[in-house]
MITI-924451 format. One record per residue (C-alpha): residue in one letter; x, y, z. Coordinates in steps of 0.2 Angstrom, whole numbers, padded with zeros to 4 digits, always signed. Last residue first. Example, Ala and Ser with C-alpha at 12.3 -4.5 7.8 and 13.67 -1.06 7.14 Angstrom:
<gugus>
S+0068-0005+0036
A+0062-0022+0039
</gugus>
This chain:
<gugus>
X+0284-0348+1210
X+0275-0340+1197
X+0259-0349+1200
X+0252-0332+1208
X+0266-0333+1223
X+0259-0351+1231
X+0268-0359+1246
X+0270-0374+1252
X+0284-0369+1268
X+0295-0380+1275
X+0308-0375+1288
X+0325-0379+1290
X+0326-0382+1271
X+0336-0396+1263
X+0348-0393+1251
X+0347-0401+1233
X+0357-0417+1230
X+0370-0417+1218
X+0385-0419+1231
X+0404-0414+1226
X+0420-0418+1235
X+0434-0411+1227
X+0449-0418+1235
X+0460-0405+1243
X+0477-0398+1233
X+0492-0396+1246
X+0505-0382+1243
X+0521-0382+1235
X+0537-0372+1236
X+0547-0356+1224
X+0555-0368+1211
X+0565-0361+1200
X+0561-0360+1181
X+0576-0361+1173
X+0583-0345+1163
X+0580-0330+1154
X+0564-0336+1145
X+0560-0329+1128
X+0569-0315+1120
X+0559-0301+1124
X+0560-0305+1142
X+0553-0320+1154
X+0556-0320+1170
X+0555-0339+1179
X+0544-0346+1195
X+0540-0362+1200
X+0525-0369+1210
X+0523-0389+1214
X+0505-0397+1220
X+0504-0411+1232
X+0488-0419+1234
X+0472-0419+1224
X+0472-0414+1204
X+0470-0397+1197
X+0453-0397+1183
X+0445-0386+1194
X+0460-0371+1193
X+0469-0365+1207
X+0468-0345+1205
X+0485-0340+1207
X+0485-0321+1216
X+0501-0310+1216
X+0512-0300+1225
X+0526-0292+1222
X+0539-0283+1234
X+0556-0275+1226
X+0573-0272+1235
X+0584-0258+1224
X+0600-0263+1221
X+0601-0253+1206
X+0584-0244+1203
X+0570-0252+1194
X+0562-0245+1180
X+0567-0258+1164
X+0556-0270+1177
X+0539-0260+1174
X+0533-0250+1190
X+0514-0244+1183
X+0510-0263+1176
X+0513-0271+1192
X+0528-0279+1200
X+0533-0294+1193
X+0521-0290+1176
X+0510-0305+1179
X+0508-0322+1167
X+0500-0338+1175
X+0504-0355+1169
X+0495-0373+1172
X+0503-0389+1172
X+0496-0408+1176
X+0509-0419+1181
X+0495-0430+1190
X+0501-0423+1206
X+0500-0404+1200
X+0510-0391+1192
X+0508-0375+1194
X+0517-0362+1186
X+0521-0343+1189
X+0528-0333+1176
X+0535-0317+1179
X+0537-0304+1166
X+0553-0295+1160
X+0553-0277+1153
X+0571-0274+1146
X+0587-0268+1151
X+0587-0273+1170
X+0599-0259+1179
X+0609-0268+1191
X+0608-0283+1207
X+0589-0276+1204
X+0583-0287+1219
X+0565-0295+1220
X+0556-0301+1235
X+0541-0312+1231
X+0523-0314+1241
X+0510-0327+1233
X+0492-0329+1237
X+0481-0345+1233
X+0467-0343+1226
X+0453-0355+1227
X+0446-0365+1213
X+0452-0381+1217
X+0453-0383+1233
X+0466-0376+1247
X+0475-0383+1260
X+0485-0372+1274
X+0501-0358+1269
X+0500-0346+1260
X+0514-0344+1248
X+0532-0334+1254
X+0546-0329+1242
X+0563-0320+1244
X+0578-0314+1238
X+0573-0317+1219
X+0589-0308+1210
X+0587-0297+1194
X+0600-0289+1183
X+0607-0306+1173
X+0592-0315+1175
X+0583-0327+1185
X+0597-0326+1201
X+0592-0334+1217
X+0597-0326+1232
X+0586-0332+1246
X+0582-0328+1266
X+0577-0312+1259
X+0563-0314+1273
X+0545-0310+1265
X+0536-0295+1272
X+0551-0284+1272
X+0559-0280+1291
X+0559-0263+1298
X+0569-0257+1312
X+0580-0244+1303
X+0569-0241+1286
X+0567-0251+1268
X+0564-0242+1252
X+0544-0239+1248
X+0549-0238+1227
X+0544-0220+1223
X+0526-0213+1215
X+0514-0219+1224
X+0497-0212+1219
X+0481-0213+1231
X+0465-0217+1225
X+0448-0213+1233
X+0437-0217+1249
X+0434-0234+1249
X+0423-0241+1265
X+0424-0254+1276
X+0412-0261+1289
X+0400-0267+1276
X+0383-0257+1268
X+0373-0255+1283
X+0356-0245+1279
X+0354-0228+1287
X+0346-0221+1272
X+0360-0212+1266
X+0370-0225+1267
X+0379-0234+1281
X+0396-0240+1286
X+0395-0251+1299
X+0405-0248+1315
X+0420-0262+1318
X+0424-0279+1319
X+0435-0274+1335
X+0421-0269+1347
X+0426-0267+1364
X+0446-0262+1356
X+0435-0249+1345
X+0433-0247+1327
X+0433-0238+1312
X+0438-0244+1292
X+0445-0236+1280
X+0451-0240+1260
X+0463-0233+1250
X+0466-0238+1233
X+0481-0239+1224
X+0489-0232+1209
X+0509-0236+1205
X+0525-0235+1212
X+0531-0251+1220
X+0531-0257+1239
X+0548-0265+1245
X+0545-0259+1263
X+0525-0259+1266
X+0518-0244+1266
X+0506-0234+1276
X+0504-0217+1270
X+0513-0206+1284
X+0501-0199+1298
X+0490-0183+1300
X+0474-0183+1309
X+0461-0169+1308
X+0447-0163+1316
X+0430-0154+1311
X+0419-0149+1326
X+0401-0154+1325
X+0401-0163+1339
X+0414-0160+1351
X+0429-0174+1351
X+0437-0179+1370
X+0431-0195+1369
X+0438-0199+1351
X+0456-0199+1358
X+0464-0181+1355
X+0482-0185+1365
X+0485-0199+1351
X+0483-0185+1336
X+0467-0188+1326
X+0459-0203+1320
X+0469-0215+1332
X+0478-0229+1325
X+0478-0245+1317
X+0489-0243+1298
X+0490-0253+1283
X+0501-0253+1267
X+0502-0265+1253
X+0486-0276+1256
X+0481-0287+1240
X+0463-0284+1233
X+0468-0286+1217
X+0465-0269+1211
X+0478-0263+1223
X+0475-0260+1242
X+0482-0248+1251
X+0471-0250+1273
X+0469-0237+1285
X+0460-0243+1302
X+0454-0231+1313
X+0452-0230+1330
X+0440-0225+1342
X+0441-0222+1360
X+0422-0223+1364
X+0410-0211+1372
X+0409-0201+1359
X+0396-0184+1359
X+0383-0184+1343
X+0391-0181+1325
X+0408-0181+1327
X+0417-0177+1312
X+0434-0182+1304
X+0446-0178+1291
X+0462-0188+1285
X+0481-0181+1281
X+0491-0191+1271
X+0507-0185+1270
X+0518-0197+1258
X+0518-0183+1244
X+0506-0173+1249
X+0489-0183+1250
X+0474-0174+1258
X+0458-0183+1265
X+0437-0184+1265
X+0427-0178+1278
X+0424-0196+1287
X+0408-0194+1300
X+0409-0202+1316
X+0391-0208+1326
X+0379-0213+1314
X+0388-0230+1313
X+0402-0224+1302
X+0394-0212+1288
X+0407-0210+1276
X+0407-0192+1266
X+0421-0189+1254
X+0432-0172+1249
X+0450-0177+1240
X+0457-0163+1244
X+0451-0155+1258
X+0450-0133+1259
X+0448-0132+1277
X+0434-0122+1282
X+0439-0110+1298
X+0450-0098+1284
X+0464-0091+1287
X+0468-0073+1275
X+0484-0067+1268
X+0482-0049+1263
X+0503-0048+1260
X+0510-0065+1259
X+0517-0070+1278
X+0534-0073+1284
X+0533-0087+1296
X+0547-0092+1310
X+0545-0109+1323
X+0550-0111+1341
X+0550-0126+1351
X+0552-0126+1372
X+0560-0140+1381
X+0577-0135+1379
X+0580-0121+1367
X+0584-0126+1349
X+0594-0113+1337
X+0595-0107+1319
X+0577-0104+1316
X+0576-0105+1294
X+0561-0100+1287
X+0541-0107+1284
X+0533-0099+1271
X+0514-0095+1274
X+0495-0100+1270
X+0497-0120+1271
X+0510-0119+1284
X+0503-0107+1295
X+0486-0116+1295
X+0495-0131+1299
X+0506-0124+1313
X+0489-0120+1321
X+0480-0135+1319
X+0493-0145+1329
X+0482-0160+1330
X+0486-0159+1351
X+0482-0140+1352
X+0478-0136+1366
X+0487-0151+1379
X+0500-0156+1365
X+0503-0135+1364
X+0514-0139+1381
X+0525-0128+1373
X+0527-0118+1358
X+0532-0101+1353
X+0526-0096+1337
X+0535-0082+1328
X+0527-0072+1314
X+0528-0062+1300
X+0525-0049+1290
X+0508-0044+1298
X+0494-0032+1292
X+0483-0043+1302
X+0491-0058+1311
X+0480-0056+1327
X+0464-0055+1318
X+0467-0066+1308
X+0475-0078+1317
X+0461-0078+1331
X+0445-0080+1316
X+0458-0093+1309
X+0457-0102+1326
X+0440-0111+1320
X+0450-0123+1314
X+0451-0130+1329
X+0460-0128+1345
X+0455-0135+1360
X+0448-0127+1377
X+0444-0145+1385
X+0460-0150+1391
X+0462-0135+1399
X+0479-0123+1406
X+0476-0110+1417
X+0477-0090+1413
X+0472-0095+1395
X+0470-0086+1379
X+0469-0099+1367
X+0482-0096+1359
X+0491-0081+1367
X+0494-0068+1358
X+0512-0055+1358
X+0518-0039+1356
X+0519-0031+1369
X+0522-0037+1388
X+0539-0040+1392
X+0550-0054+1383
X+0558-0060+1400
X+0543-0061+1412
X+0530-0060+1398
X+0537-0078+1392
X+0533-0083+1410
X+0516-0077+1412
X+0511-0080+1395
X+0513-0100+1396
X+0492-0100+1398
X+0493-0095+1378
X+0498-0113+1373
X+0504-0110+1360
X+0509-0091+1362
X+0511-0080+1345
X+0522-0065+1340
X+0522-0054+1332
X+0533-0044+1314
X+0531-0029+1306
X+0548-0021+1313
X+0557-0041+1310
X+0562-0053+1328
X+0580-0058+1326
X+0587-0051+1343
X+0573-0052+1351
X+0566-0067+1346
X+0581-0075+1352
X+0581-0068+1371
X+0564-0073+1371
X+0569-0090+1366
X+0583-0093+1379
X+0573-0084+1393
X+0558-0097+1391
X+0572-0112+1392
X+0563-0125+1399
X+0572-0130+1414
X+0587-0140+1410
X+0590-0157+1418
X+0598-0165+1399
X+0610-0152+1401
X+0622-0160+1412
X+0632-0150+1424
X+0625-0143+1440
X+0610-0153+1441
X+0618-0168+1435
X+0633-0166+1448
X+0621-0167+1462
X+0614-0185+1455
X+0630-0191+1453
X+0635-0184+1471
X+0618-0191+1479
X+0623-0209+1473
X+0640-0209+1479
X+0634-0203+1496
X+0620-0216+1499
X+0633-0229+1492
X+0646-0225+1504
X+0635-0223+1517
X+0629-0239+1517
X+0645-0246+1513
X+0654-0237+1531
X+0637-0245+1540
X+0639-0262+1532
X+0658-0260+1539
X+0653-0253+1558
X+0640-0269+1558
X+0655-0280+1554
X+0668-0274+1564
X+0654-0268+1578
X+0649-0285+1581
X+0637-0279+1589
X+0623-0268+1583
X+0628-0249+1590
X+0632-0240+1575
X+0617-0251+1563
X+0605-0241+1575
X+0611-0225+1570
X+0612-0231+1551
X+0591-0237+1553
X+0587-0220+1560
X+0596-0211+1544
X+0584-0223+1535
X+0571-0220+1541
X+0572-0199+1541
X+0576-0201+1524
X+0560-0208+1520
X+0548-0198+1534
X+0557-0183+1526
X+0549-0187+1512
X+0530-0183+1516
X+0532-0166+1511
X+0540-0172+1495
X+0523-0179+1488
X+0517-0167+1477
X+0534-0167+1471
X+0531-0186+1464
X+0520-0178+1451
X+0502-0183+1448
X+0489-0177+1437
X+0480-0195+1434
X+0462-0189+1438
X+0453-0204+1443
X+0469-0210+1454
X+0474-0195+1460
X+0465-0192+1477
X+0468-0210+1482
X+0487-0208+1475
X+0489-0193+1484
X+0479-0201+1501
X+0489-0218+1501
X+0506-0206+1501
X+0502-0193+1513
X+0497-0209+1525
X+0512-0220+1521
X+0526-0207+1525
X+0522-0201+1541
X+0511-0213+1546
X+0528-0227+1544
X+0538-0212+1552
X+0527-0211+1569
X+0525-0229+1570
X+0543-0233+1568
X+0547-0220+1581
X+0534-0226+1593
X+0542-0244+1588
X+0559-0239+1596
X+0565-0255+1602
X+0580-0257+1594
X+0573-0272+1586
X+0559-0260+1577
X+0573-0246+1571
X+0582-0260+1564
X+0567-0268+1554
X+0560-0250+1549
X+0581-0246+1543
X+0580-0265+1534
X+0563-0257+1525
X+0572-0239+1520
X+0589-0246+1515
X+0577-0259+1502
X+0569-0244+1497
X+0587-0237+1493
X+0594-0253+1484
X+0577-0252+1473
X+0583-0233+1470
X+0599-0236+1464
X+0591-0248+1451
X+0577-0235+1446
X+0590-0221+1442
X+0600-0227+1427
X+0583-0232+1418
X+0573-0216+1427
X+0584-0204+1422
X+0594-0195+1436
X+0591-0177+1438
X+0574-0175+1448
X+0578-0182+1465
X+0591-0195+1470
X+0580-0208+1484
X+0563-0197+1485
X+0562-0196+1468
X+0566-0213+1464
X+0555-0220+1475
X+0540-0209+1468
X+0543-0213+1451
X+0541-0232+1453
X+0525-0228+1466
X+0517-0217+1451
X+0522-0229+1438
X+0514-0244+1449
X+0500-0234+1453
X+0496-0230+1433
X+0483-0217+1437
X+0468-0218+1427
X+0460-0207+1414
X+0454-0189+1411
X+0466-0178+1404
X+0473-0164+1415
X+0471-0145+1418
X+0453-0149+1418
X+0449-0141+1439
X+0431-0139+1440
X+0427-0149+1456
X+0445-0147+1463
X+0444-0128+1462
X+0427-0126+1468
X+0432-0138+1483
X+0446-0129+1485
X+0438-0109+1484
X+0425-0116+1496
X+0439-0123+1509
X+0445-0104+1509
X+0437-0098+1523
X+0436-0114+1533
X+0455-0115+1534
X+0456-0109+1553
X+0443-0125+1556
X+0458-0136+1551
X+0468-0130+1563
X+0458-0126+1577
X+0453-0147+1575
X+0471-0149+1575
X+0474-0140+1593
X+0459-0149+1598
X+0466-0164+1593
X+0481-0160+1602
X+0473-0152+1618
X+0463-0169+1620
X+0478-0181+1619
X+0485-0169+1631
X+0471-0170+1643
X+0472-0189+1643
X+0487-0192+1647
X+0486-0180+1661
X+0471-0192+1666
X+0484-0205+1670
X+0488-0219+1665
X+0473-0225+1655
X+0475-0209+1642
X+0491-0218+1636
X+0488-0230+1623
X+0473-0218+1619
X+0486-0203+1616
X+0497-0214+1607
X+0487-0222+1594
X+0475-0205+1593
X+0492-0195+1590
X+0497-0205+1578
X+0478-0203+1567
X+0479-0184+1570
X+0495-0183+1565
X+0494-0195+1549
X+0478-0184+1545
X+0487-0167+1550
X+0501-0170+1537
X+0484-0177+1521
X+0476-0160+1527
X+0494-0153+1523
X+0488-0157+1505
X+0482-0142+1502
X+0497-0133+1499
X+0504-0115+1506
X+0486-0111+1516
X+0486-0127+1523
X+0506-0128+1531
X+0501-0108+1537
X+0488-0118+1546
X+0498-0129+1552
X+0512-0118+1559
X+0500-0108+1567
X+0494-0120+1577
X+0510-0130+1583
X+0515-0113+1588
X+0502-0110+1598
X+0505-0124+1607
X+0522-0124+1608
X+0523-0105+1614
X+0510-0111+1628
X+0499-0127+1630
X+0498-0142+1629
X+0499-0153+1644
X+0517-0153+1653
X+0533-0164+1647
X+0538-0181+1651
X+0523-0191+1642
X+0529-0182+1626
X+0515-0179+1616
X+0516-0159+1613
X+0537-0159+1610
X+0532-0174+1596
X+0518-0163+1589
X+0531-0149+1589
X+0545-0158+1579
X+0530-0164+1565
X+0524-0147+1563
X+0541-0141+1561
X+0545-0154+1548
X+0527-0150+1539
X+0532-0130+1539
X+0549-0136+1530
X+0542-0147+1519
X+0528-0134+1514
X+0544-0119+1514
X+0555-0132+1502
X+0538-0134+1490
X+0530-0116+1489
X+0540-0113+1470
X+0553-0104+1465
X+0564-0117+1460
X+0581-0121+1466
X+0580-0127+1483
X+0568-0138+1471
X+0582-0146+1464
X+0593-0148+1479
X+0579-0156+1491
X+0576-0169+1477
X+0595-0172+1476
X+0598-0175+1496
X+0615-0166+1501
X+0609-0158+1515
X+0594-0169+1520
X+0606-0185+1522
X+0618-0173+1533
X+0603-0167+1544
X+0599-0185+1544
X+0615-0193+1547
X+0617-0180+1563
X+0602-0184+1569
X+0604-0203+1569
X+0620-0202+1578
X+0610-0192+1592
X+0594-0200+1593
X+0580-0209+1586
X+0565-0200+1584
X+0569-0183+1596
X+0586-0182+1588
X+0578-0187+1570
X+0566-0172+1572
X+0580-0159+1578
X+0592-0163+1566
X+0581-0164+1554
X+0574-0146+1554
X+0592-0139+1555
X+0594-0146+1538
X+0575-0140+1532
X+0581-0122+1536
X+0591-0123+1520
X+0577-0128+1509
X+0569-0114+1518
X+0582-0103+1514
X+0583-0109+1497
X+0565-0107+1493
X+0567-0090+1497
X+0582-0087+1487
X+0572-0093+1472
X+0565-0076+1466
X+0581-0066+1471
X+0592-0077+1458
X+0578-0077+1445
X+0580-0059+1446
X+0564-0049+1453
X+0570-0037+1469
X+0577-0040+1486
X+0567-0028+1493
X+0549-0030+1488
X+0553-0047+1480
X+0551-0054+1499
X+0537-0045+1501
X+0526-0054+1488
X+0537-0072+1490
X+0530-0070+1508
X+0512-0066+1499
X+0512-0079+1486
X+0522-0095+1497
X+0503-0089+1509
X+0493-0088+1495
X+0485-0107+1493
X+0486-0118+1477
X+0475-0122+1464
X+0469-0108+1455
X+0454-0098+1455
X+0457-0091+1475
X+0477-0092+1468
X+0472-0078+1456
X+0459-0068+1467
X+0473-0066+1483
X+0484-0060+1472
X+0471-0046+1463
X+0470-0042+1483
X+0488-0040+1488
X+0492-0031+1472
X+0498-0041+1458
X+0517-0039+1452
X+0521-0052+1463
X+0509-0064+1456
X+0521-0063+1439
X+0536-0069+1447
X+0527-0085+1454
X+0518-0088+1438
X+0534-0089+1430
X+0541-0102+1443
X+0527-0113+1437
X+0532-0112+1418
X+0551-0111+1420
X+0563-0098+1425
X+0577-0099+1415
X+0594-0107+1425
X+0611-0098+1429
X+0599-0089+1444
X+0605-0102+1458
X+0620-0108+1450
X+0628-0112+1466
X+0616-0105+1481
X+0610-0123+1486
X+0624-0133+1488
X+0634-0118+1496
X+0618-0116+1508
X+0620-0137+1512
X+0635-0134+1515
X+0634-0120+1526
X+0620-0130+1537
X+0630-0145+1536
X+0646-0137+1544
X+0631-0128+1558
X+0626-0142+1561
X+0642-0151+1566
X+0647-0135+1575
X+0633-0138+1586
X+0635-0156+1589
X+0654-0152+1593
X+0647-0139+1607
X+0636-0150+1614
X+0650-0164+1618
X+0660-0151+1622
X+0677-0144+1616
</gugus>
């Protein structure tokens, strides 16, 4: 057998592996979101089709083959990703021929191999999407440019020609960013053409014909470059923001290295040992003396990638899959690095680091390989799962409701058509179509003469980030039992009183109105149980992420609770408010571990990180009246036990016991000098070792450098959560404020602590630490003014 005919059997091996690869568990998967919308354009006639993806942000071309495809072959989830594994199939062949005419034979072969078994190219072999037939259509491109600017071969023109022509535009009109693939070509073929233009003016004419040929390309797109400008210049699928480039650039390397189905912390590791592969390949390819090559694959990776991150950085919706037509430049390097490594002398040595190279590459792809086929944690979001499930359990009277409603495509796909609202009634996801409480005008219309509903939910953090929705429900219906979870996707189950009625004014209990700068309006709160729920308004447009601060204070002043955080969910930052609406933010009443029943107050406060001190909280005439404002009482009514991954205020660093029941565990005073008549704050940590049988009180007393003593009486942990109340082994926080009297003498000043109960003290006093007493140093003489003024107020003053 040949040489040749080895090759070719070679290729066709990998070809057939890589379609066994690819073909195993093609339709076991649900479709997911995007694939969804994929199966549903095929329903569409040619031109309703060609009016979708003119609003939306790709182009038709994946649309119309997938169109015909379905045709024949029909609308399983199997048949609808068969064309993206024959391009991702066709992809093998495809590196073959580009790494032959890059950096020869070996290399080839460990390409087409590398592109066979590659983890990203699997996973979306898998998907019904246009991303296998765009890397397929740039790798053409790529292998037909090359054919184009060979000095050995005749000026453009022919079969290559034209097809280097229409395989760009069909690249534009199945993503956009192929204007990022004809960038980095235009740019080599600039580089090489004017490097070579002075030779001869056949040089010169091919260099012309290319970017002429590119030029047609671009200009064969002009009809639907409105419809992508439009798109981009409305486009709110995403939050604003900033792109993390270091995230993105992390994400990127691991994709391109082992694909979707490795997590980041397992993956990253292997993926630094690939990137460094990839820059000793450049170095090898370099030495070896093919520098065109480097050039060609440095453009061919580094352009696409600069102009995506470019494009993305002031509207962060970015996914390394917008990328993966410029990874084959990636592979590509490092198969052309191993071909080199073959021929570096000593071939023992070089021949061994090859044999690890691979080793390791190999290895790495299985694992991930094997997590597509076998570990659930890679599951698409399993729309057929909950369809399938409402179905079967789904009551005569019953609905169902779609949150986010842009998911409708998909859930339609295996549910059907019937029987279902989507909220808010998207075709393309916004961040600016919120829901509020104004949705009870949607519920109740949808929900009328209902006994029940189903709410499907997915990417509802995007419309309805406060979850406004499931509240409504919750406060109107009772909630029942869903026996299953679907990967991805949540599902929740209603029955409904008959006449049930939403309203778009929430009933708050505990109604209040702060003005905070003239800007945010606090509504008032709700407190269920542990839940407290607080109520907003903006009252002109917020440029600002504000936060609020939420403070349990007792009658003492001292902080038993407090929370920083953003007034509604964290996806729904103050900037994204409209005025007028009414939001809510729910969160946990903020405790501190060891906090004891009894009646607090609650107090709030808003802020920015630009301005930390806060807005001023004003009256109704506009006037300042502090930064803080207190909105209402809050009952606890259980001791705040202690979580996984909390710590008490004061470490029980102690275990003192005072009487038979109770232990002190801790104590903490504040530390610094203080003068006479300032108070000094004390923390204790109690333990009920059992049940105490009587009320004990806590006396605290000072006794100063002169001997001098004074005593100070306290319930240990407030007059609501009396000492005959505590649980066994329950951990109690006090706190408590020693006013230092005038008469306490400079310098060291001692505390002890002891219980007293009915019967007098139960033991020693024990002391708890001292503190330092400042000299009083007192002047008689009467302030002197800045400025002087002699004046006369009718002989009053």
């Amino acid at each position: 057998m040949s040489k040749n005919s080895r090759t070719r059997w070679l290729v066709l091996l990998l070809l057939l592996l890589a379609f066994l690869l690819r073909v195993y568990r093609l339709g076991a998967q649900s479709l997911w979101y995007d694939e969804g919308v994929s199966a549903y354009l095929t329903t569409l006639s040619p031109a309703e089709l060609t009016r979708w993806t003119a609003e939306d942000i790709q182009p038709p071309l994946y649309y119309y083959v997938l169109y015909l495809w379905v045709r024949g072959a029909g609308r399983s989830e199997f048949a609808l990703r068969f064309p993206s594994l024959f391009f991702g199939v066709l992809m093998v062949p495809m590196f073959y021929l580009l790494g032959k005419r890059l950096a020869g034979e070996k290399a080839a072969i460990i390409a087409a191999l590398l592109a066979a078994i590659s983890p990203l190219y699997l996973w979306y072999s898998q998907e019904a999407r246009m991303y296998t037939l765009f890397t397929f259509l740039g790798l053409l491109s790529c292998w037909l440019l090359l054919k184009l600017a060979n000095p050995g071969s005749q000026p453009a023109g022919g079969f290559t020609s034209l097809a280097y022509l229409l395989t760009n535009v069909a690249a534009l009109y199945t993503h956009y960013f192929a204007f990022f693939l004809l960038a980095f070509q235009g740019l080599f073929s600039l580089i090489t053409g004017l490097a070579n233009a002075g030779k001869s003016p056949q040089g010169r004419h091919r260099l012309l014909g290319i970017l002429a040929l590119q030029g047609a390309s671009v200009l064969a797109y002009a009809p639907w470059l409105p419809f992508l400008l439009n798109r981009y210049r409305v486009d709110v699928s995403y939050w604003e923001g900033t792109l993390k480039l270091h995230e993105a650039l992390r994400k990127v390397l691991i994709s391109f290295s082992l694909g979707e189905t490795m997590l980041e912390q397992k993956a990253l590791p292997l993926a630094l040992i690939y990137g460094g592969l990839f820059l000793l390949s450049l170095t090898l390819m370099a030495v070896a003396h093919k520098r065109h090559s480097v050039l060609f694959l440095a453009l061919y990776l580094f352009i696409p990638l600069v102009a995506v991150l470019a494009l993305t950085y002031r509207n962060p919706k970015f996914n390394p899959r917008y990328l993966m037509f410029a990874s084959p430049a990636f592979l590509l390097t490092i198969a052309g690095g191993m071909g080199a490594m073959w021929e570096l002398r000593p071939r023992f040595l070089f021949r061994g680091i090859l044999a690890a190279m691979a080793l390791f590459v190999a290895a790495s792809a299985f694992q991930s390989d094997h997590n597509l086929y076998c570990d659930p944690a890679f599951t698409k979001a399993d729309f057929r799962g909950v369809a399938r499930y409402i179905k079967e359990h789904i009551g005569p009277n019953e609905t169902v409701l779609l949150v986010s409603g842009h998911m409708y495509p998909v859930f339609a796909y295996y549910y059907g058509w019937e029987g279902w609202t989507p909220l808010p009634p998207l075709r393309i996801i916004s961040t600016k179509d919120v829901l509020n409480f104004e949705v009870a005008d949607s519920l109740n219309e949808a929900l009328a003469g209902k006994e029940g509903v189903w709410v499907v939910l997915w990417q509802d953090e995007v419309v309805d980030p406060n979850g406004v929705v499931l509240k409504l429900l919750a406060e109107n219906c009772r909630p029942m039992p869903v026996e299953a979870s679907f990967w991805h996707v949540r599902l929740r189950h209603y029955r409904m009183p008959p006449g049930v009625r939403f309203s778009s004014s929430p009933s708050i209990e505990h109604p209040a109105e702060v003005n905070f700068g003239g800007l945010v309006k606090f509504l008032g709160y709700d407190l269920d149980g542990r839940k407290l729920t607080l109520y907003w308004q903006a009252l002109k447009p917020l440029r600002e992420d504000y936060k609020v601060t939420v403070n349990v204070l007792d009658e003492a002043g001292h902080i038993w609770g407090r929370a920083d955080r953003r007034p509604a969910a964290y996806l729904y930052p103050t900037m994204r408010w409209r005025p007028g609406e009414v939001v809510f933010g729910e969160m946990e009443l903020p405790l501190l571990p060891g906090t004891p029943p009894g009646e607090y107050r609650l107090s709030i406060g808003v802020y920015s990180e630009a301005a930390p001190q806060g807005l001023d909280v004003l009256d109704e005439r506009g006037a300042p009246q502090g930064k803080r404002a207190f909105v209402g009482k809050v009952e606890v009514t259980e001791l705040r036990e202690l979580r996984p991954g909390e710590n008490y205020p004061v470490e029980p660093a102690v275990n003192i016991p005072l009487t038979p029941e109770i232990t002190l565990r801790g104590f903490r005073l504040t530390p610094g000098k203080l003068r006479p008549g300032d108070v000094l704050h004390i923390v204790m940590l109690w333990e009920a070792t059992s049940i105490p049988r009587s009320d004990y009180q806590l006396i605290l007393r000072l006794t100063d450098s002169q001997g001098g003593q004074v005593e100070r009486s306290y319930p240990p942990a407030g007059e609501s959560f009396p000492t005959s109340r505590w649980p066994q082994g329950g951990i109690v926080l006090g706190q408590y404020a020693f006013r230092i009297p005038p008469s306490t003498g400079a310098g060291k000043a001692a505390f002890s602590a002891v219980l007293i109960g009915p019967g007098g003290a139960a033991g020693k006093p024990v002391p708890i630490g001292e503190v330092e007493i400042a000299p009083v140093q007192r002047t008689f003489e009467l302030p002197r003014p800045r400025v002087e003024l002699d004046a006369n107020f009718a002989d009053f003053a």
